[in-house]
N, C-alpha and C positions, 0 to 999 in steps of 0.2 A: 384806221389807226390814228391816235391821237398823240400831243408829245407834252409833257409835264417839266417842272422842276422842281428835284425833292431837296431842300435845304437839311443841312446838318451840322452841327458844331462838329466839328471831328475829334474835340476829346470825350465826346460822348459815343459816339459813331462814325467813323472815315471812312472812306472809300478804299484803304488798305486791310482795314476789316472786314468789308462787302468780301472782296476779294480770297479773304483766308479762310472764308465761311466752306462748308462742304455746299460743294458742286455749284460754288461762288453765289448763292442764293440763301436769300434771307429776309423776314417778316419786315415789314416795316410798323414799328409800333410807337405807342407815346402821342400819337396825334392827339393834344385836346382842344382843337381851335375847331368850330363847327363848319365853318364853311371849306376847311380842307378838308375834316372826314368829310361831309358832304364829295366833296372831287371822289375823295376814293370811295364810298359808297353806292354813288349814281353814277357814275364817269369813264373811272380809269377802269380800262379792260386788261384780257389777256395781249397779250402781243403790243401794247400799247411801249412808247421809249421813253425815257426817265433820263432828263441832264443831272447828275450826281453832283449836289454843288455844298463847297465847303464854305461856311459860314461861320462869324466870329474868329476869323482868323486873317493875317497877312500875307498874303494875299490873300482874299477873296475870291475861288476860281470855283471853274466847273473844270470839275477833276477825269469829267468820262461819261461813259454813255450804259445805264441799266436798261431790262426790257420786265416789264411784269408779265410774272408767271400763274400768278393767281391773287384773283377778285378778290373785293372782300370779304371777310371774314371776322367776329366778333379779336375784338383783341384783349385777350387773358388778363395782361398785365395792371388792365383797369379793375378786375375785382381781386388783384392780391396786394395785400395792406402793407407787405415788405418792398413792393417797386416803389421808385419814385413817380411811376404815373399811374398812382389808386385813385379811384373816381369811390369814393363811398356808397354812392347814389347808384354808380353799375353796377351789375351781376351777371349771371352767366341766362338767368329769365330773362331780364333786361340790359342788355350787353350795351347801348347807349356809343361805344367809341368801337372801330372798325380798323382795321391795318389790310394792306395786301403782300404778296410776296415779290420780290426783284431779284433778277437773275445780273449779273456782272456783265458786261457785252465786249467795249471797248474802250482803251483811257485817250485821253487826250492827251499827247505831246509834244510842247509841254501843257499843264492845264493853261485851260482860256480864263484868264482873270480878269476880276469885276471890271478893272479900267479899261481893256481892250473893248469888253462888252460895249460900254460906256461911247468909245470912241468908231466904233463900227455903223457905219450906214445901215438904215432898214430897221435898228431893232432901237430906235429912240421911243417904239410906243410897248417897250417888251416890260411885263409888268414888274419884273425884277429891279427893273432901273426907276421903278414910280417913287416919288418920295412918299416916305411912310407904309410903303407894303410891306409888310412882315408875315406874311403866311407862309408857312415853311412847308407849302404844296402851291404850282402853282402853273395852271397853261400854259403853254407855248403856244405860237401859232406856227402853223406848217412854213410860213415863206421868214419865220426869226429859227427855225429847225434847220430851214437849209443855207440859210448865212454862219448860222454855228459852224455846222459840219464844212462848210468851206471853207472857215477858218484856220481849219487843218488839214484841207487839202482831201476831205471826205464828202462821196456823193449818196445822196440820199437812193440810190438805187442800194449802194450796201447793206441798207436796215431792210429792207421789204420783205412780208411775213412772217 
């Protein structure tokens, strides 16, 4: 198992959305940055966990914990000309951008915000905190997975399978 962090503006997408979706699952689409489809293409598996983090917003937090449910997949959205993320160049022969699915798991509370992040031992080399990262997909590593989860008092024996 591997651990991710999917960034989101949340007036485009929230974690209150994820949530209201049926059976709390739902496609993750709009990716156009190559080296994040790349993660979800080559990478991110089934069963794999997703920190759900709110971006462009005040606070800045990781609102909860997704699990994906399924691999990649062409993603539609890039050869219809009414989305806001048409790729003219994709099509359904050459589908070019990729999305997976994410199931809802558990929320943090309250969320863990960027400054706690910031201020927490252990996750000074967590790439979220690098100046100038902006991939809105992005690894974790297993021992900044389980400082998270400690944060709130959660043991990584609870995710397992």
């Amino acid at each position: 198992m591997r651990y991710w962090l999917f960034k989101t503006e949340p007036n485009t997408y929230s974690w209150n959305d994820l949530k209201a979706e049926p059976d709390q699952t739902a496609c993750w689409d709009g990716v156009r940055n190559y080296q994040a489809r790349n993660f979800m293409r080559d990478d991110i598996k089934i069963g794999d966990r997703v920190l759900f983090y709110h971006s462009v917003v005040k606070p800045q937090s990781i609102m909860g914990i997704a699990r994906v449910v399924r691999e990649a997949y062409p993603d539609h959205t890039a050869w219809d000309p009414q989305s806001p993320y048409f790729d003219p160049k994709a099509s359904p022969d050459n589908p070019r951008w990729v999305m997976v699915d994410i199931r809802y798991e558990r929320d943090f509370e309250p969320p863990i915000t960027l400054d706690e992040l910031r201020n927490t031992p252990g996750l000074e080399n967590m790439l979220l905190l690098k100046r100038g990262m902006r991939l809105s997909i992005q690894p974790v590593t297993e021992d900044e997975w389980k400082i998270i989860l400690s944060m709130r008092g959660m043991s990584p024996d609870e995710f397992k399978g």
